[in-house]
C-alpha positions as CSV (number, residue, x, y, z in Angstrom):
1,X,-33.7,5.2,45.0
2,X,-34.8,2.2,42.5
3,X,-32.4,-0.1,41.6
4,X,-32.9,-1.4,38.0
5,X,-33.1,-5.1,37.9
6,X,-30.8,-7.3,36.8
7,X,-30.4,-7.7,32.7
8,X,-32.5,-6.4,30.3
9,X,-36.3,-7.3,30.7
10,X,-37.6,-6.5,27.5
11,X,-41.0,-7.2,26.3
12,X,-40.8,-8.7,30.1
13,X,-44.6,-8.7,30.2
14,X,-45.4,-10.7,26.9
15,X,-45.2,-14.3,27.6
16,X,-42.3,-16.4,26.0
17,X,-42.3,-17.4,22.5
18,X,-40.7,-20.8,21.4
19,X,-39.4,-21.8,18.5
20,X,-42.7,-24.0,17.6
21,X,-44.5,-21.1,17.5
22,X,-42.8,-19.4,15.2
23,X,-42.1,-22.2,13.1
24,X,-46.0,-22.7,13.0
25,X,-46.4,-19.2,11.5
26,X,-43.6,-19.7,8.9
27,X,-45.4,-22.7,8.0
28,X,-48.8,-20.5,7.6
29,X,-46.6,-18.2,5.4
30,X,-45.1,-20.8,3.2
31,X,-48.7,-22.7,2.7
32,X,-49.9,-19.2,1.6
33,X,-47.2,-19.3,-1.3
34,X,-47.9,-22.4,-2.4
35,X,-45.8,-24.7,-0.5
36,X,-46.4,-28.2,0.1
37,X,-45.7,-30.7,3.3
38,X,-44.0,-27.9,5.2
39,X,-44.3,-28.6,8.4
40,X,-42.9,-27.8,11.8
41,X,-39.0,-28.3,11.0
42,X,-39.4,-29.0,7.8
43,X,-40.9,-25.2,7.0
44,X,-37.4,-24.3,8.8
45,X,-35.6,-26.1,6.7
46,X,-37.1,-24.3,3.6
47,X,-35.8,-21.4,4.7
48,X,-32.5,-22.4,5.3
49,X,-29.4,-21.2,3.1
50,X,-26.7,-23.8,1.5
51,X,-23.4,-22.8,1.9
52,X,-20.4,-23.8,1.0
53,X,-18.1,-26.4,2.8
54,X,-21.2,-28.3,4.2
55,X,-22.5,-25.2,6.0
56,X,-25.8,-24.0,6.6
57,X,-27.2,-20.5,7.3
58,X,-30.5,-20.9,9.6
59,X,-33.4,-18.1,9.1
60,X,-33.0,-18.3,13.0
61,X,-30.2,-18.8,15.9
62,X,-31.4,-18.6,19.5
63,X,-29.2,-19.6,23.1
64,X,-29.7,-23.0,22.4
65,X,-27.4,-22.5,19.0
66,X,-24.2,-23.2,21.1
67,X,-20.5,-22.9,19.9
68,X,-17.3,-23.1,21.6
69,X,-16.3,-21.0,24.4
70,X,-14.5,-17.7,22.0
71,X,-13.0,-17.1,25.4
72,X,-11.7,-13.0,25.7
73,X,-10.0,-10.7,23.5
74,X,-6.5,-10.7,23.9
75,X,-6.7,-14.4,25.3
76,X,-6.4,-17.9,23.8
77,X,-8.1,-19.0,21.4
78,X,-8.3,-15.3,20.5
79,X,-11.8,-16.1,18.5
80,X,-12.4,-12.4,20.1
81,X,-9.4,-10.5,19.0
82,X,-6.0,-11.0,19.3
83,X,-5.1,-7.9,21.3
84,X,-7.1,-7.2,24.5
85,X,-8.3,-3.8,23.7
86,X,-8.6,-4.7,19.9
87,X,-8.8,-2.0,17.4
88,X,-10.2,0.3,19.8
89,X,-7.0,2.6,20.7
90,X,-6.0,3.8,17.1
91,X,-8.4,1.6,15.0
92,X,-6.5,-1.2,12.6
93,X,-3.8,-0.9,10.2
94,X,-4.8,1.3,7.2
95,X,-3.1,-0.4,4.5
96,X,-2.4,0.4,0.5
97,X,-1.4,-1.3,-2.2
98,X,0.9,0.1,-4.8
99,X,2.0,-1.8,-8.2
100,X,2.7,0.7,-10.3
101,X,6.2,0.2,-11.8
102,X,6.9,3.9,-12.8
103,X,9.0,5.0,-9.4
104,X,8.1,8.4,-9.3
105,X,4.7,7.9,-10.2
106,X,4.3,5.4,-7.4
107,X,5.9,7.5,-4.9
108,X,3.5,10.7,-5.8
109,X,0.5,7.9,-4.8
110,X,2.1,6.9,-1.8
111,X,2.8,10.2,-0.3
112,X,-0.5,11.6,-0.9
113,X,-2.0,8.1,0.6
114,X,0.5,8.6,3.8
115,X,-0.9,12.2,3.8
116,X,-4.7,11.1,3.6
117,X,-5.1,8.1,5.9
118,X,-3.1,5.7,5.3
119,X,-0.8,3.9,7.5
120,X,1.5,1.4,6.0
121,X,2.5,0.9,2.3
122,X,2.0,-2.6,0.3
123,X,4.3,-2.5,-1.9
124,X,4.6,-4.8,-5.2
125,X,8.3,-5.8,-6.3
126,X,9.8,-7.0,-9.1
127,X,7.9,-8.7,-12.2
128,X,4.6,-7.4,-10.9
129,X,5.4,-4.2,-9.4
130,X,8.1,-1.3,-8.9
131,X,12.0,-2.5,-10.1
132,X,13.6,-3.8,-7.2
133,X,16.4,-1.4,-7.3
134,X,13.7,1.4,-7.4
135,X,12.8,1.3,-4.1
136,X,15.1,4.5,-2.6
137,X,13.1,6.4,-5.6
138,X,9.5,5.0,-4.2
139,X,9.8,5.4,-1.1
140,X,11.4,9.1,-1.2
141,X,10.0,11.5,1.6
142,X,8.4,8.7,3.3
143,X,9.1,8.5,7.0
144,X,10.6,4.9,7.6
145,X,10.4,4.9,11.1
146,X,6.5,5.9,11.6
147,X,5.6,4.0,7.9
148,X,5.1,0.7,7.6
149,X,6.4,-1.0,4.9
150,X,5.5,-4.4,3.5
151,X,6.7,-6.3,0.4
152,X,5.1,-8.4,-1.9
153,X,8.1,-9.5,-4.0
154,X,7.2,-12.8,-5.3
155,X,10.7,-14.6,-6.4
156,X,12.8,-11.5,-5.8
157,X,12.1,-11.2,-1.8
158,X,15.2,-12.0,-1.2
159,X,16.7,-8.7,-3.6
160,X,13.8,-7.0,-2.5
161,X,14.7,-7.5,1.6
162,X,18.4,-6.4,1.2
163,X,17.0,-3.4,-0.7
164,X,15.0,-2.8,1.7
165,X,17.1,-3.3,4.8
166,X,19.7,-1.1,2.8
167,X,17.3,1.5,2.9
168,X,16.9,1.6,6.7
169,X,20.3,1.6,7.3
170,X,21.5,4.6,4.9
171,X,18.5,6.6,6.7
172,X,19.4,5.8,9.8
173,X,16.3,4.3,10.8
174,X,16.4,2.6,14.3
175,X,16.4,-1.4,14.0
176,X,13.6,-1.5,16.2
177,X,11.4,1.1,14.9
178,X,11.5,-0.8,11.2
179,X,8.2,-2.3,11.4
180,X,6.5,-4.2,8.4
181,X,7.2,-7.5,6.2
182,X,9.6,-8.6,3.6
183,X,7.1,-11.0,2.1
184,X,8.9,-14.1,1.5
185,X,6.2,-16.5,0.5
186,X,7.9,-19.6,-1.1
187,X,5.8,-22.5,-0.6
188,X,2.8,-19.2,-1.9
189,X,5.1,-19.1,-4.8
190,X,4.7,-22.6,-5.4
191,X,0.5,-22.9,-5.2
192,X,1.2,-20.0,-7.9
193,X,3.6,-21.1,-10.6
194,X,3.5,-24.8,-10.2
195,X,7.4,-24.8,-10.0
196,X,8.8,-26.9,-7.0
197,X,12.9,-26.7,-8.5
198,X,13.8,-23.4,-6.5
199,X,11.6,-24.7,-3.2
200,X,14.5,-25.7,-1.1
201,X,16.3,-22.9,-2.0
202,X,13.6,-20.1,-1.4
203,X,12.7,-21.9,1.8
204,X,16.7,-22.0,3.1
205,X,16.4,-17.9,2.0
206,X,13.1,-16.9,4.0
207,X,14.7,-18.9,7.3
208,X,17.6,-17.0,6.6
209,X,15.6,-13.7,6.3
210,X,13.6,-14.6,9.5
211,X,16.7,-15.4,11.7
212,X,18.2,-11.6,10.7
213,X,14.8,-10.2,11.5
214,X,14.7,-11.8,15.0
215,X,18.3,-10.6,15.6
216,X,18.4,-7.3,14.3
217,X,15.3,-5.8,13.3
218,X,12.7,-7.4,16.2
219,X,9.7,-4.9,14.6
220,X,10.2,-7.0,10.7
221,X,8.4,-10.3,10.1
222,X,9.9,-11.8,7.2
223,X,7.0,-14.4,6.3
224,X,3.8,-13.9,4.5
225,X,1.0,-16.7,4.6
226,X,-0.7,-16.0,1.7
227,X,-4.1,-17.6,0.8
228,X,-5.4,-15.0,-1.9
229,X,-3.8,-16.8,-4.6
230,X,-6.4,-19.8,-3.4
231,X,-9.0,-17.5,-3.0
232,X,-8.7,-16.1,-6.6
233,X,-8.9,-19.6,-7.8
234,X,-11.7,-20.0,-6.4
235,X,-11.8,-22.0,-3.4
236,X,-14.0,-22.0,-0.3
237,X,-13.4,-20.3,2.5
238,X,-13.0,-23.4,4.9
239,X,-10.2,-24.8,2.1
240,X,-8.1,-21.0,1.9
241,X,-8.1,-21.6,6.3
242,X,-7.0,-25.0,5.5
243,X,-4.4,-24.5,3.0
244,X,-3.0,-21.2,5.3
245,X,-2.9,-23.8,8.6
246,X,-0.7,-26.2,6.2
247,X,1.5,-23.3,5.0
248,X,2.1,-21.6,8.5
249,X,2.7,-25.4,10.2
250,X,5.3,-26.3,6.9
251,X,7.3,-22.2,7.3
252,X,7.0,-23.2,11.4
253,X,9.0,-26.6,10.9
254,X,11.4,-25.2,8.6
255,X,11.9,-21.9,11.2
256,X,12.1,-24.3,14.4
257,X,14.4,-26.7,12.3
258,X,17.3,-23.9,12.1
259,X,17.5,-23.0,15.7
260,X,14.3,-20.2,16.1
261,X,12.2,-21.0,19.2
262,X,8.5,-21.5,18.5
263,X,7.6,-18.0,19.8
264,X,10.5,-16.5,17.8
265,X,9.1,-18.7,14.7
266,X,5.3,-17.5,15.1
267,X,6.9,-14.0,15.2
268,X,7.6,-14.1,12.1
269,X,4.3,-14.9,10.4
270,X,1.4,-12.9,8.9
271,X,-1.3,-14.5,7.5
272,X,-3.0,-13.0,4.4
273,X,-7.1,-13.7,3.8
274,X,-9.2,-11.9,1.4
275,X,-12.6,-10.2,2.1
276,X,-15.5,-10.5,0.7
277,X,-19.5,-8.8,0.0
278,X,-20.6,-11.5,2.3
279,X,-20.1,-9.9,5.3
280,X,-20.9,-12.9,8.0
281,X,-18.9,-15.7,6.0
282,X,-15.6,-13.1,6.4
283,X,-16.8,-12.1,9.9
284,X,-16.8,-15.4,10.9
285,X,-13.7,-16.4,8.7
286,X,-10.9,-13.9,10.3
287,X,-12.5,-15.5,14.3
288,X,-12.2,-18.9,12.9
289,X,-8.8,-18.3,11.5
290,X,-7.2,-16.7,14.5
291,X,-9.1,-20.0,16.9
292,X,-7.2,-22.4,14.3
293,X,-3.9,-21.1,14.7
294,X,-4.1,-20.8,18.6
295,X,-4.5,-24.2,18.5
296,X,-2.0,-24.9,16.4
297,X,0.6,-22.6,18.4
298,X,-0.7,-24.1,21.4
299,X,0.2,-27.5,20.1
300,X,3.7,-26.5,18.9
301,X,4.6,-25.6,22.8
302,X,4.4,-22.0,21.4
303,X,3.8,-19.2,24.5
304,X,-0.4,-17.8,24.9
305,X,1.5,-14.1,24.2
306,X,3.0,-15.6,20.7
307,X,0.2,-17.4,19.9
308,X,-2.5,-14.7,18.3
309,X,-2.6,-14.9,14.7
310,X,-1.5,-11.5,12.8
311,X,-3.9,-10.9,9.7
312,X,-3.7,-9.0,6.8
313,X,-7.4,-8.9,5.0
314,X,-7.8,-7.7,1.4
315,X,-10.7,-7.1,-0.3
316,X,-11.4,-10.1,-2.7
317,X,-10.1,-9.2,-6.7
318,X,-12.3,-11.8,-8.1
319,X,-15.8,-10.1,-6.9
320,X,-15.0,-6.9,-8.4
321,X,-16.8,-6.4,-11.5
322,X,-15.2,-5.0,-14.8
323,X,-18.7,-3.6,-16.6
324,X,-20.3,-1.3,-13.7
325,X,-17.0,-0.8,-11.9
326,X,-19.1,1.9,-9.7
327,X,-20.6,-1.1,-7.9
328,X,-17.3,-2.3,-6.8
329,X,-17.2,1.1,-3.9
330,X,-20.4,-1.1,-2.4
331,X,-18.8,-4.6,-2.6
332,X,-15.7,-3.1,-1.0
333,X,-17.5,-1.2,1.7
334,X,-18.8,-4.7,3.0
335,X,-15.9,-6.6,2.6
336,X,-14.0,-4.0,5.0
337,X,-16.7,-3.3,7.2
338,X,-16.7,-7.0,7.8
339,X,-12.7,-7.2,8.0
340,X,-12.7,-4.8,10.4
341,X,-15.6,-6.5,12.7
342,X,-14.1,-9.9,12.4
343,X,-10.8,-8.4,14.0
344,X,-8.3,-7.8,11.0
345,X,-4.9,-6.1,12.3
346,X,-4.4,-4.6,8.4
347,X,-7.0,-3.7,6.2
348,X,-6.1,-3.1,2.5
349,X,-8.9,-2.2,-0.1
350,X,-8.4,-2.8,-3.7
351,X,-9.8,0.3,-5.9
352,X,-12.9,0.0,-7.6
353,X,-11.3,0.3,-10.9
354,X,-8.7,-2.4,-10.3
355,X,-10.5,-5.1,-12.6
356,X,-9.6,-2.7,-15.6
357,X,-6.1,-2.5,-14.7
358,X,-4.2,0.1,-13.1
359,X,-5.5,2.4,-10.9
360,X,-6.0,6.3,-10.9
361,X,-5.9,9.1,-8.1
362,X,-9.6,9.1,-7.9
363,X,-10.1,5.6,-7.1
364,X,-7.1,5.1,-4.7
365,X,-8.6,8.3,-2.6
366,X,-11.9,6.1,-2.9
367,X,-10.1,3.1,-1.2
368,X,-8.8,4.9,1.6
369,X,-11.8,6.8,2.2
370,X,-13.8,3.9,2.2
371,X,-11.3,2.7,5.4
372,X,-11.6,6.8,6.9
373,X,-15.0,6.7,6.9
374,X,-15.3,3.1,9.0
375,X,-13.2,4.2,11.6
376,X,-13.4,8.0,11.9
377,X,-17.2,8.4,11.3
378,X,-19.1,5.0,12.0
379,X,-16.4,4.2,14.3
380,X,-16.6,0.9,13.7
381,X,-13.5,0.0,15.8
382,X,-14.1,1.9,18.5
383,X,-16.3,-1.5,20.3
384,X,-14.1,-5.0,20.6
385,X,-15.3,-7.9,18.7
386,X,-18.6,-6.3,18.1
387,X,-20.3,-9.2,16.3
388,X,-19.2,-11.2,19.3
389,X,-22.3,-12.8,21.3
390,X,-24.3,-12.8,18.1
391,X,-25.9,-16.7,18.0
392,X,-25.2,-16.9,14.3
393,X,-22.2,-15.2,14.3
394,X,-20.5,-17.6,17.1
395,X,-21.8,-20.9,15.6
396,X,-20.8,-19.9,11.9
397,X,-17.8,-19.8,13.2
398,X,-17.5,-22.5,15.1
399,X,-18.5,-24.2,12.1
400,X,-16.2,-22.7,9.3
401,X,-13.5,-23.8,11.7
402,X,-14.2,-26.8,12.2
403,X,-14.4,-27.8,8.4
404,X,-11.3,-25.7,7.8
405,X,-9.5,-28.3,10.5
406,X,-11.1,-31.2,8.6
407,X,-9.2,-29.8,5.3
408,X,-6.2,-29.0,7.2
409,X,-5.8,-32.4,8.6
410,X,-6.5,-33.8,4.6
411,X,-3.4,-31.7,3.8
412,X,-1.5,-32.9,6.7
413,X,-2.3,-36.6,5.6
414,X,-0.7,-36.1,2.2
415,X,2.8,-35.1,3.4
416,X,2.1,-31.2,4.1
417,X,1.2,-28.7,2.1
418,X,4.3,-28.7,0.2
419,X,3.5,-32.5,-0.8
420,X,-0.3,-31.3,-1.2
421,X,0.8,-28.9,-4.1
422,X,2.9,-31.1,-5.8
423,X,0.9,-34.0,-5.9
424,X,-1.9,-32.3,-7.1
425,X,-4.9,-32.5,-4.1
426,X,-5.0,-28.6,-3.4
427,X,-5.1,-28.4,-7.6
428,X,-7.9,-31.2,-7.8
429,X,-9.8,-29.9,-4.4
430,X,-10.1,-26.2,-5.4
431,X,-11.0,-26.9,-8.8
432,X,-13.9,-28.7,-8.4
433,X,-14.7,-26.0,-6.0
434,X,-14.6,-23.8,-8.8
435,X,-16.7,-25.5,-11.1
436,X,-19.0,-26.4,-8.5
437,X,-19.4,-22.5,-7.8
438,X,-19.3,-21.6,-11.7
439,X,-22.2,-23.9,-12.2
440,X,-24.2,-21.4,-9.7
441,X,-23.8,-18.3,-11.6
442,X,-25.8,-18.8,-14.1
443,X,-28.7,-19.1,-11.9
444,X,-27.1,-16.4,-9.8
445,X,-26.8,-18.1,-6.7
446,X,-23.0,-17.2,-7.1
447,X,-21.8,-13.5,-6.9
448,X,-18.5,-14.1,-8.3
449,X,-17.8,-12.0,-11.5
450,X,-14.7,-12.6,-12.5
451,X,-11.8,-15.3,-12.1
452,X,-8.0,-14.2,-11.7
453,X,-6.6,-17.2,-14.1
């Protein structure tokens, strides 16, 4: 009987390479191009990629790349997934939007997307979306107990949540089989309109919310983190992990203030990111973000259990394109390919179509499909954390998290992100983001097509 040795011995009869050798045939390469005084690290360095938020993307990572420890999934800091098993069990949340504020018409599109796929319904309220008093009609036929539901009411989540919760009680759903979000996002509401008068009060409303979800309907979280609005304004990735730290400490005071323990508290968060085509950044972004607010749980005396980060990722609105909309199916096939590898609990993709406005039947059976395909063919979740042990992977995300922290504790400085808003920073901070990312499309160093004013 041979035993096979130890690890793998590839190529175990070439002798080893080191990194000045290769960087001596780069710099044959570059000279052949026409490149001057390239030499050993320097010829690196020409290959090397800018980033954003003072990062750097090598042309090469070896062992000697080293990040912090990502520890297990399941286990603080949960770099590696917040649940030990990850996805693998019955793959992540299939999640769909729906804004359409004709009731029935929105309630034909979210039975067939419960019928095709999907498992949870997003759910627009209000100005933006369905009628608040509408949602009986919408969510007709849909079983309340197996679906999901999660609101995105701006101003009205307080109407919207007693609609809701309405709801479950004249169907008899269970209080602890009512699983999903009521969405109240004030402090979001803020970084979106600009108007602090109704702060207190929204804030006083979402504890309120929070404290009936702990007591009566333990499957409900009533808050939503959520940082697209920054994203769609364009900032970086490191300053939408910043903001969302500020956000979830400021909702975590306010939660801890009226009598919720810290594990109840972090119970009652989900934390929204977008997506986007570049596949490593939002890899590396959903790790980061899920190592950031361990250590923030862990500071706040929170449990290890209570401490992994729920995450809702959406593919980014402000990459799709409005000319060649057909391209959008390829930038949203990355942007949930690499949501799904970076560990995302909910997936939602945006249609292809939804630069030009509302969406149709085809392009919402595209979305889901898109999310079908990932899990049920590629089987894409079926392997935990599988861009985990990749050299570039681990230290771009060590390094996105540490210049998120940096922005975090900026925001900290200025009074909290409440204090950040007002006085202007996060206004000031992402906008010269912006124009320092607008000034690189016309070159075409930046992919973004379009900006959600």
């Amino acid at each position: 009987m041979t035993v096979p040795p130890e690890g793998l011995p590839l190529a175990a009869e070439f002798p080893d390479a080191t990194r000045e050798q290769w960087q001596l045939l780069v710099e044959g390469v570059l000279r052949k191009s026409g490149a001057q005084n390239v030499e050993g690290a320097q010829a690196e360095d020409a290959l090397t990629t800018e980033l954003q938020d003072g990062l750097r993307a090598r042309p090469l990572y070896t062992a000697d790349d080293t990040a912090a420890d990502p520890g297990h999934p399941g286990f603080p800091p949960f770099v590696r997934g917040g649940r030990a098993q990850g996805s693998v069990l019955s793959g992540w949340d299939v999640r769909q939007r729906h804004d359409r504020p004709d009731a029935r018409q929105s309630n034909e599109a979210v039975l067939a997307d419960l019928e095709n796929g999907v498992t949870s319904i997003w759910l627009a309220v209000g100005s933006g979306g369905v009628p608040v008093d509408s949602l009986d009609e919408v969510l007709a036929g849909v079983y309340l107990d197996l679906a999901s539901v999660v609101l995105d009411p701006g101003a009205d989540f307080v109407a919207a949540a007693g609609q809701l919760l309405a709801l479950y009680a004249r169907r008899e759903v269970a209080p602890q089989e009512a699983r999903g979000n009521l969405g109240a996002d004030p402090l979001g509401l803020l970084a979106r309109t600009g108007r602090d008068e109704d702060t207190d009060r929204h804030l006083a409303d979402a504890v309120a919310l929070a404290a009936d979800c702990v007591r009566d309907h333990p499957g409900l979280r009533a808050l939503t983190v959520d940082a697209l609005g920054l994203h769609d304004a364009g900032a970086s990735d490191a300053q939408e992990l910043g903001a969302s730290l500020a956000t979830g400490v400021a909702y975590l005071r306010e939660l801890t203030a009226a009598g919720l323990t810290v594990d109840q508290a972090c119970g009652q968060l989900e934390f929204r990111y977008a997506a986007t085509a570049d596949q490593f950044l939002t890899i590396a972004k959903f790790r980061a973000a899920r190592r950031l607010w361990a250590r923030v749980a862990q500071v706040a005396g929170a449990a290890p259990e209570a401490a992994a980060q729920r995450q809702h990722a959406v593919t980014s609105g402000v990459m799709m394109t409005e000319r060649d909309p057909w391209v959008n199916m390829l930038r949203t096939t990355v942007a949930c390919l690499a949501a799904g590898v970076g560990g995302a609990d909910a997936v939602s993709v945006l249609p292809f179509d939804d630069a030009l406005g509302l969406p149709d039947a085809f392009a919402r059976r595209i979305a889901r499909n898109t999310q079908s395909i990932l899990l049920e063919e590629s089987h894409l979740a079926r392997v935990i954390d599988p861009a985990g042990g990749s050299w570039y992977v681990e230290r771009l995300t060590d390094e996105l998290a540490r210049a998120a922290w940096a922005w975090f504790q900026e925001i900290e400085r200025a009074g909290g992100q409440r204090a950040a808003l007002r006085s202007g920073l996060i206004r000031e901070t992402v906008a010269a983001t912006w124009a320092e990312r607008a000034a690189g499309r016309a070159p075409r160093r930046e992919p973004l097509t379009r900006r959600t004013e």
